[in-house]
Backbone as a ProteinNet text record, in pm:
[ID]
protein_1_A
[PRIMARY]
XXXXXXXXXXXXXXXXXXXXXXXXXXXXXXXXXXXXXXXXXXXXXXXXXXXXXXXXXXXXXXXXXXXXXXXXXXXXXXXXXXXXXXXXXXXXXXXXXXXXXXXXXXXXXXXXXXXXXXXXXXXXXXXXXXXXXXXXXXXXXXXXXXXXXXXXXXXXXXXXXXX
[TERTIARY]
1198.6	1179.6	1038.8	979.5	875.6	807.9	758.8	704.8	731.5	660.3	696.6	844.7	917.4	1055.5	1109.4	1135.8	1179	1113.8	1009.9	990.8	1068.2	1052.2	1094	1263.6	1328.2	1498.7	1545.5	1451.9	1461.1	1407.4	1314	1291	1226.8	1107.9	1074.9	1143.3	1269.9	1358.8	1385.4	1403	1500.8	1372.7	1236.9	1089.8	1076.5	1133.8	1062.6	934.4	877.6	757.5	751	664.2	582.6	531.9	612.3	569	474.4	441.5	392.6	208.6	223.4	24.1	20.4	-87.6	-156.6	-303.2	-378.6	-538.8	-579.2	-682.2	-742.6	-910	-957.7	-1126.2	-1144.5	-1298	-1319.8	-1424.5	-1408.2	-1518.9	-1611	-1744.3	-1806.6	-1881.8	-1857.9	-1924	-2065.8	-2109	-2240.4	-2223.7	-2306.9	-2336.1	-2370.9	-2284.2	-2321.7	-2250.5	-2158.9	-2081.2	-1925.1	-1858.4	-1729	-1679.5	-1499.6	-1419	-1388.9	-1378.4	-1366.5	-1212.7	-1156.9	-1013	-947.3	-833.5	-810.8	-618.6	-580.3	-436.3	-498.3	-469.7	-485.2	-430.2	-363	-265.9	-219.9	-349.9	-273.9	-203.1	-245.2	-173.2	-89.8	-29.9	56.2	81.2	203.5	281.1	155.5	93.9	8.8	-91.2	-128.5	-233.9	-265.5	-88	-50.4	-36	-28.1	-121.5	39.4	49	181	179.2	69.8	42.9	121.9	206.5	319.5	263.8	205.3	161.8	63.8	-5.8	-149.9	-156.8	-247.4	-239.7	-347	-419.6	-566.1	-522.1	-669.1	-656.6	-836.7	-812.4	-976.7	-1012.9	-1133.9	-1209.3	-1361.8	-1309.2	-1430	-1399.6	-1461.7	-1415.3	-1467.3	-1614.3	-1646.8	-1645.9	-1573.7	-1531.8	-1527	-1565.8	-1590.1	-1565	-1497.1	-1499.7	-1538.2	-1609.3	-1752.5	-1794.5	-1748.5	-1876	-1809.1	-1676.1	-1647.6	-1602	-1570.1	-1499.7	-1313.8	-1273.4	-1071.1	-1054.7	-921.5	-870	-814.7	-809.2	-752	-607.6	-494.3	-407.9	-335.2	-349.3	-286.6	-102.7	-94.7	60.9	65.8	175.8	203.3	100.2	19.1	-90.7	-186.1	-209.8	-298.7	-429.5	-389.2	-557.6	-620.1	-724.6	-831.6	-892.5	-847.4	-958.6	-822.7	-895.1	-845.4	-740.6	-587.5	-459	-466.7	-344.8	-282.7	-417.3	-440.7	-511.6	-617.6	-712.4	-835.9	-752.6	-618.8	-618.5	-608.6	-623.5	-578.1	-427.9	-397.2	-239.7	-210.7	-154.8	-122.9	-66.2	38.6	103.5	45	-93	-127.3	-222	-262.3	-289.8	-267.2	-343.9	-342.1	-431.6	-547.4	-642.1	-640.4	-672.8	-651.3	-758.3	-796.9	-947.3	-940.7	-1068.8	-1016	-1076.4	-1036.2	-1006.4	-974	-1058	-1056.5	-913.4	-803.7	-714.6	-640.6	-651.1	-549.3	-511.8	-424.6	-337.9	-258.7	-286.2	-225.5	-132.5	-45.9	89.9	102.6	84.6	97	124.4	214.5	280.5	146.1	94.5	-43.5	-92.4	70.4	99.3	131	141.7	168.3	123.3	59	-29.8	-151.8	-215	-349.1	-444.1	-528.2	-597.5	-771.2	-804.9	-961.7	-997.7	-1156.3	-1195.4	-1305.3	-1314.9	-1399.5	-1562.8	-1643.3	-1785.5	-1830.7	-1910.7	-1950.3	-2036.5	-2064.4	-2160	-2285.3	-2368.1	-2542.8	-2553.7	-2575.5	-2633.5	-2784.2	-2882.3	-2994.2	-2997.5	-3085.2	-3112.4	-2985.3	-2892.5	-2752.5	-2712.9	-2667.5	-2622.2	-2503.3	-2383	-2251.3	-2204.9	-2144.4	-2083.2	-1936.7	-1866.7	-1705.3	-1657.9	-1581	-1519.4	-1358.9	-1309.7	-1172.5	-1128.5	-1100.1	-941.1	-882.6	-863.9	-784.6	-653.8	-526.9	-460.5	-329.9	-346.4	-267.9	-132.4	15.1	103.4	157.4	194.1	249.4	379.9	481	630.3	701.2	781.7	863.8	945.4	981	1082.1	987.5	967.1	870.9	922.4	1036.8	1076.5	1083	999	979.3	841.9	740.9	621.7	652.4	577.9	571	707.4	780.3	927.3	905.2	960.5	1018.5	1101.5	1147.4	1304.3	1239.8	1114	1038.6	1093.6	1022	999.6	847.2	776.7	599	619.5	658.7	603.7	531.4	527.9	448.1	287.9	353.4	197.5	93.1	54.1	-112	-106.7	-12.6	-64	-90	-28.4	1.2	-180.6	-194.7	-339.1	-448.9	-428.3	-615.9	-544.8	-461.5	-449.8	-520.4	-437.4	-519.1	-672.9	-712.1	-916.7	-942.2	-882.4	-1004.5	-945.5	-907.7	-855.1	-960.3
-4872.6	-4770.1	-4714	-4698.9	-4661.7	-4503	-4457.6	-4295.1	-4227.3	-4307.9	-4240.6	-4253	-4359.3	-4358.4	-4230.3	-4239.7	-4135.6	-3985.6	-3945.1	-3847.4	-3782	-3902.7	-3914.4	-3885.2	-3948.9	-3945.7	-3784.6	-3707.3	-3610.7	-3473.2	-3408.9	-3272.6	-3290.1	-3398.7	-3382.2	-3385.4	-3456	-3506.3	-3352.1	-3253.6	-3087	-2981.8	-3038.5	-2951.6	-3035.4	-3142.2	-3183.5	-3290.8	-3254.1	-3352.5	-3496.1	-3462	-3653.4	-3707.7	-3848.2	-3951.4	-4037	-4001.8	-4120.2	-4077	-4002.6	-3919.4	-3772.7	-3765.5	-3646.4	-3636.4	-3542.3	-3518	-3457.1	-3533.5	-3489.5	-3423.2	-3376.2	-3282.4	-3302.8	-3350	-3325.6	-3222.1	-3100.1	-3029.5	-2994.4	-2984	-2936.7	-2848	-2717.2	-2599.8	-2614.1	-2531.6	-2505.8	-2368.8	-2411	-2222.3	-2090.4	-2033.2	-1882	-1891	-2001.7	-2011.2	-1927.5	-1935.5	-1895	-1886.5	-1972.9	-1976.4	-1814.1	-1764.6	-1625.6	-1633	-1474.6	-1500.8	-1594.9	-1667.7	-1759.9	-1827.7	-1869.8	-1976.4	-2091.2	-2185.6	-2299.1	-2353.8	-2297.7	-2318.3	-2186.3	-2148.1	-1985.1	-2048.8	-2057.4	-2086.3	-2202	-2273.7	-2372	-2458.6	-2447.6	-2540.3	-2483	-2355.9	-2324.2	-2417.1	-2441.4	-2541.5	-2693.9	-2728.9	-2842.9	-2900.9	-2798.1	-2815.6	-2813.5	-2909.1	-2854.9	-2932.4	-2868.9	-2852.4	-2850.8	-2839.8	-2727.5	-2725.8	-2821.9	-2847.5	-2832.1	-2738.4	-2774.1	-2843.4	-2933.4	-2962.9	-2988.2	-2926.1	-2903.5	-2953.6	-3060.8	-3081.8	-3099.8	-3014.9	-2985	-3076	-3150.1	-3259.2	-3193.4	-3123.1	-3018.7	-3044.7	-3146.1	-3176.8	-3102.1	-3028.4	-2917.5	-2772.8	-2809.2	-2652.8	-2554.1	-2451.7	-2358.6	-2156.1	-2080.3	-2024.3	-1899.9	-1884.3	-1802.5	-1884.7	-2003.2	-2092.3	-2027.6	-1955.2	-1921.5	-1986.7	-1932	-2008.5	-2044.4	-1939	-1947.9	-1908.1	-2004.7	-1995.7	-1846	-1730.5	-1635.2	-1636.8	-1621.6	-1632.6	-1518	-1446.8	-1308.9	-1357.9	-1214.7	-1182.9	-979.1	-989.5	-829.3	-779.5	-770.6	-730.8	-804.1	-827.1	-902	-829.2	-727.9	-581.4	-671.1	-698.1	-711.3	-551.8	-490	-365.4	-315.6	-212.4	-118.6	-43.8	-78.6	3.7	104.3	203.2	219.7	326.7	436.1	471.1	447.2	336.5	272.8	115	84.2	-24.9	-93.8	-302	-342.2	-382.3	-403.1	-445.2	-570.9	-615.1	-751.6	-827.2	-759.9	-846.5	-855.1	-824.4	-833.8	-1003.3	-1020.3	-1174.7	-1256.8	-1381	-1458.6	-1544.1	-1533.6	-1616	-1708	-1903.1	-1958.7	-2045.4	-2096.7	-2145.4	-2313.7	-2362.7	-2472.8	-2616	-2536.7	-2673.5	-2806.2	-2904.9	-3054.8	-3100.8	-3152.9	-3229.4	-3136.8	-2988.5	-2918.3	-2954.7	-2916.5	-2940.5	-2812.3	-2758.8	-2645.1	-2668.3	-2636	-2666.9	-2534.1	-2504.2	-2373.8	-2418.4	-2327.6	-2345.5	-2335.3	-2416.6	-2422	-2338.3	-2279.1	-2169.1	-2037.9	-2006.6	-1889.2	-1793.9	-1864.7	-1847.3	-1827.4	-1706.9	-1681.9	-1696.5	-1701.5	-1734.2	-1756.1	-1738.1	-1761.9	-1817.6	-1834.1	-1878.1	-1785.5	-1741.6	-1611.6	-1729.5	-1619.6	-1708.9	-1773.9	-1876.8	-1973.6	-1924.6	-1955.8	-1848.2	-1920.6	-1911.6	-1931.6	-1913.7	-1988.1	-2004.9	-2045.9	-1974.5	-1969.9	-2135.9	-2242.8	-2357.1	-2439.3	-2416.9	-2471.4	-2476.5	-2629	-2567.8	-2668.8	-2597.9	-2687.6	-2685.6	-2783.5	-2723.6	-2743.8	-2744.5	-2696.2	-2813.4	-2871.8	-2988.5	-2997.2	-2981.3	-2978.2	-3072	-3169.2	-3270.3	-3174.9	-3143.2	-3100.7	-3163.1	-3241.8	-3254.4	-3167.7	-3205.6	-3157.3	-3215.1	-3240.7	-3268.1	-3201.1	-3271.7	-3197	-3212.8	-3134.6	-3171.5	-3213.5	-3271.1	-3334.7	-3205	-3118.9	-3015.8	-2890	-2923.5	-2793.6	-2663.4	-2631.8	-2518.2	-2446.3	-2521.1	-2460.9	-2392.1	-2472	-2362.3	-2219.7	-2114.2	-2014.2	-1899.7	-2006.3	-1948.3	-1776.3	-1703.1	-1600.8	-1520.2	-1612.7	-1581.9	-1596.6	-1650.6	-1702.9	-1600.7	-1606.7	-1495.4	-1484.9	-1570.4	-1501.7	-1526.9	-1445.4	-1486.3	-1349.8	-1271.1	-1162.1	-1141.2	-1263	-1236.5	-1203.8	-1278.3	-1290.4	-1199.1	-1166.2	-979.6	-891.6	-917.5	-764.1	-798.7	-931.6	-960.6	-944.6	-1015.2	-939.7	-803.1	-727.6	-565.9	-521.3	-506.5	-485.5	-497.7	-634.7	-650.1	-577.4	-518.5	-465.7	-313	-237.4	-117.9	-77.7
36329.1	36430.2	36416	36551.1	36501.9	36502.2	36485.2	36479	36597.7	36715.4	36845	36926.3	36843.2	36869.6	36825.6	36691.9	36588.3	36650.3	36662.7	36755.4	36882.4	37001.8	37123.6	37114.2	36997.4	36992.9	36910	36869	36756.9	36829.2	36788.4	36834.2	36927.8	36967.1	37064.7	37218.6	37217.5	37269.8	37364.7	37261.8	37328.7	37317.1	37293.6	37331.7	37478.5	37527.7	37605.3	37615.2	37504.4	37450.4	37520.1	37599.1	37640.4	37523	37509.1	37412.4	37507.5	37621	37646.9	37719.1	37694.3	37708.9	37640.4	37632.2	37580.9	37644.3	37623.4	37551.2	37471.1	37469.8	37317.2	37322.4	37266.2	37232.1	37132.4	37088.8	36933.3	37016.1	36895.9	36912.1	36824.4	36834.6	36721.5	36743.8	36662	36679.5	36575.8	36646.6	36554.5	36487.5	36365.7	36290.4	36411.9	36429.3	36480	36585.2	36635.9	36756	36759.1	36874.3	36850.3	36988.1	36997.4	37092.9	37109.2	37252.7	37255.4	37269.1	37293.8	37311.3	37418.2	37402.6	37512	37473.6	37595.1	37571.8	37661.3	37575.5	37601.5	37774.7	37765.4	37952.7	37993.2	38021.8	38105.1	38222.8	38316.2	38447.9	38446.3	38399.1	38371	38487.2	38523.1	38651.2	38808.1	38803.6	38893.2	38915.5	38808.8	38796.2	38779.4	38770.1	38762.8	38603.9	38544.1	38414.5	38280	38226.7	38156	38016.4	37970.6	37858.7	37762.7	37661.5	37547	37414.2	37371.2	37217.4	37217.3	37145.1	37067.4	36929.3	36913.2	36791.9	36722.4	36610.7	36551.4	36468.3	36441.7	36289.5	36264.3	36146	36112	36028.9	36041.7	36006.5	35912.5	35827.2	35743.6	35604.8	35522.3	35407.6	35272	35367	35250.1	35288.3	35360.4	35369.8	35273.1	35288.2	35163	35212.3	35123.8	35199.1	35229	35322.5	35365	35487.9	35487.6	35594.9	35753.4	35753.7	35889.4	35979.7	36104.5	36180	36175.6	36137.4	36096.2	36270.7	36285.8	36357.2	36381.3	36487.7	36449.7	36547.1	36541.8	36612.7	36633.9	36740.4	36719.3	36805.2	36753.6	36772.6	36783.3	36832.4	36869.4	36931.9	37016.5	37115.3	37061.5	36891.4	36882	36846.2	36855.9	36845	36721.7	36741.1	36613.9	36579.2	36621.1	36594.3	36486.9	36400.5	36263.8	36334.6	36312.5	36315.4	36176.1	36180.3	36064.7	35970	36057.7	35968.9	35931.6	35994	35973	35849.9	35835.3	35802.8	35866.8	35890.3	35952.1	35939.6	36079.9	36127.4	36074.6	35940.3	35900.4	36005.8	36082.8	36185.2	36306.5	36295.9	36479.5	36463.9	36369.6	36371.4	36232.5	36228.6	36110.1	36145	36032.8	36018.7	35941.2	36020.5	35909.4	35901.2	35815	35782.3	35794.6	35861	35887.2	35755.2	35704.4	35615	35629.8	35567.8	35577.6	35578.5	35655.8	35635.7	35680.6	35742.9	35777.7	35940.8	35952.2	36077.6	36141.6	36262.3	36303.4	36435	36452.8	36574.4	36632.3	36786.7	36843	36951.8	37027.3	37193.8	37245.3	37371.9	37393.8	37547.9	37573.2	37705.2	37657.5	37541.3	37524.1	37373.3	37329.6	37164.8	37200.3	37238	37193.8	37087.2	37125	36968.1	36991.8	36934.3	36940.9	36824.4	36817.9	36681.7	36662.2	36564.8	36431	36432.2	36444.5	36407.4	36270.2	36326	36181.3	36118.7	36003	35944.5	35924.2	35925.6	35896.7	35776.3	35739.1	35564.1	35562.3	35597.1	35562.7	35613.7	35513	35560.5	35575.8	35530.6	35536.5	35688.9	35732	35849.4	35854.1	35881.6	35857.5	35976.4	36055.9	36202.6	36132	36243.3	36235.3	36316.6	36268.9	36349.4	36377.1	36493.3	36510.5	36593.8	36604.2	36678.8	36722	36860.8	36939.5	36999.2	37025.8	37084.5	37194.6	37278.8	37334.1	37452.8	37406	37425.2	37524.2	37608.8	37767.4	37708.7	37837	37827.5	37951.2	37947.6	38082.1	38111.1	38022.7	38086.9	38144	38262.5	38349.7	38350	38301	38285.3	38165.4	38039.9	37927.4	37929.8	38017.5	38078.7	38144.9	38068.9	38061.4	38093.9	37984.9	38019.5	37984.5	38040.3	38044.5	37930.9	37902.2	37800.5	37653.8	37648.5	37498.4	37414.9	37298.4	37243.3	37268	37253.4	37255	37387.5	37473.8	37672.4	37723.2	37593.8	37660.8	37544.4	37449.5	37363.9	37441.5	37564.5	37604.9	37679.6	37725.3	37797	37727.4	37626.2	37531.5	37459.2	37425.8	37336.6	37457.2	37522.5	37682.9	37704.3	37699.4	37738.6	37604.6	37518	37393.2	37333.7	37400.7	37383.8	37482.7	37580.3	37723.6	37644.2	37568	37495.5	37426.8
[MASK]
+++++++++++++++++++++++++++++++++++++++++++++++++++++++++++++++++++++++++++++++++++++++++++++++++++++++++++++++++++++++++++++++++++++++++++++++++++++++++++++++++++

């Protein structure tokens, strides 16, 4: 059996998941760059667009860390700014660094997220390299379902940055 069988007969089967296309981005950032806030498929079925999977995998084998650039993925409005007293809100995001060989999986209609700037190291200049994929689904009614649990992340996260 092969991988995309075993896939296709298993979870992807009740996500919906197309075994049979995707697209893909390699991107490479440069030192001092940065994805601003964004979902991968805001407008979904509007746009014809039915996206469900994101799938990163970072291609940075010396990654080190200081060099910048973590994925930031908010949740609960998502505020990057100082909750709590001047602390930050542990639960309003999670930053994760993109490390060589890592791999990240996020609904690609309803997970906000941006990327944090790269850092400039004097003559050092490292870019940031990410494999993007992205997995549509045959079930059109799992786009921008309603009933999610994250279906109100990206309002609550762009209300929260224009705050």
């Amino acid at each position: 059996e092969s991988i995309t069988e075993s896939s296709s007969s298993s979870s992807s089967s009740s996500l919906g998941l197309s075994v049979s296309s995707f697209n893909a981005k390699l991107a490479v950032t440069m030192p001092g760059s940065v994805y601003p806030l964004h979902i991968d498929n805001p407008q979904g079925l509007a746009a014809g667009d039915t996206r469900k999977l994101t799938c990163i995998i970072y291609l940075n084998p010396d990654y080190e860390p200081g060099d910048g650039g973590e994925l930031r993925i908010l949740f609960h409005g998502g505020n990057n700014n100082n909750d709590n007293n001047g602390e930050n809100a542990s639960s309003s995001f999670a930053d994760v660094t993109p490390d060589g060989g890592r791999m990240v999986l996020f609904w690609s209609d309803e997970i906000p997220h941006e990327v944090m700037p790269t850092t400039l190291l004097g003559d050092v200049s490292r870019d940031r390299y990410a494999l993007t994929i992205w997995i549509p689904t045959d079930r059109l009614e799992t786009i921008h379902n309603p009933k999610s649990k994250f279906a109100t992340l990206g309002d609550d996260a762009f209300h929260s940055k224009k705050n």
